[in-house]
C-alpha positions as CSV (number, residue, x, y, z in Angstrom):
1,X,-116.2,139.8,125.2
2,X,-116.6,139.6,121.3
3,X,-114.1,136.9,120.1
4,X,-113.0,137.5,116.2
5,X,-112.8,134.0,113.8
6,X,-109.6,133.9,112.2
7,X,-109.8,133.4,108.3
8,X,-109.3,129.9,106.9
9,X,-108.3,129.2,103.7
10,X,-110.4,127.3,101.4
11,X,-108.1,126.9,99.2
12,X,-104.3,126.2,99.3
13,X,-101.4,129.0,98.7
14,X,-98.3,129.1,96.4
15,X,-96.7,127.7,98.9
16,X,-97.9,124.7,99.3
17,X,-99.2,124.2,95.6
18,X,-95.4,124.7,95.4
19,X,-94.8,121.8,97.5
20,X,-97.3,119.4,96.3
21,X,-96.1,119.5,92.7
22,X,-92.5,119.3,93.6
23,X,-93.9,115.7,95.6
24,X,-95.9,115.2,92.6
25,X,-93.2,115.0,89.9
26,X,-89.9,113.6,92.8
27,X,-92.7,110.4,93.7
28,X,-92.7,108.5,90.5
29,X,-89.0,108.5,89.7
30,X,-89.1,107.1,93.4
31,X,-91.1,103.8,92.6
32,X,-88.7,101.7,89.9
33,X,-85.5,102.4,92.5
34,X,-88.3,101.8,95.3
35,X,-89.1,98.5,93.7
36,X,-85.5,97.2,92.8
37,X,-84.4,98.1,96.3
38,X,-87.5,96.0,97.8
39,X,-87.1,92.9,95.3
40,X,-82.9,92.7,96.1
41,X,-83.3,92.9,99.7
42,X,-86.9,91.4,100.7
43,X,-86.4,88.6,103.5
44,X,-82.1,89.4,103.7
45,X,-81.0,90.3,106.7
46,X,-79.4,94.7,106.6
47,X,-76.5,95.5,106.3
48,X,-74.9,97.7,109.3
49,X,-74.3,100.8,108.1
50,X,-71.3,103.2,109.6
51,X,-72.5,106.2,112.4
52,X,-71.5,108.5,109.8
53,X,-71.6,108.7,106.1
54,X,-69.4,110.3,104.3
55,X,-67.9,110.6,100.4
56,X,-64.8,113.0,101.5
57,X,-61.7,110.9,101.4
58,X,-60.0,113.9,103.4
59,X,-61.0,115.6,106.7
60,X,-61.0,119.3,104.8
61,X,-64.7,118.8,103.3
62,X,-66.8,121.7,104.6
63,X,-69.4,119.6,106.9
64,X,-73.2,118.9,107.2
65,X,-75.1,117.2,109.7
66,X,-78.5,116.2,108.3
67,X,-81.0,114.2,110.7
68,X,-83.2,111.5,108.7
69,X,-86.4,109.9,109.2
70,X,-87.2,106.5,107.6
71,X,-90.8,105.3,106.8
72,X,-90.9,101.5,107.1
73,X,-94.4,100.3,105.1
């Protein structure tokens, strides 16, 4: 039985050229508040944040749950 090779790409799509200059321009406005928050809070202990965060000071804000993954490095 004759097997067929799917097509690779050789080079990347729209898509994720898309992608890769929307990381390319978000990274270096990262680095300065990067660096600030590292030099304020190097060797302190964290601060316990609350379950939830939230800036609605009523219980009629439409609501969002958003799951977050932090890199430590």
């Amino acid at each position: 039985p004759s097997q067929s090779t799917p097509s690779r790409r050789t080079q990347p799509d729209l898509t994720s050229t898309r992608l890769y200059d929307s990381w390319k321009a978000l990274i270096p406005t990262l680095v300065d508040i990067q660096l600030d928050y590292t030099a304020r809070t190097l060797g302190a202990p964290l601060k316990r944040t609350p379950k939830v965060l939230s800036l609605c000071s009523s219980h009629t804000c439409a609501q969002k749950r958003t799951s977050l993954t932090c890199l430590f490095f």
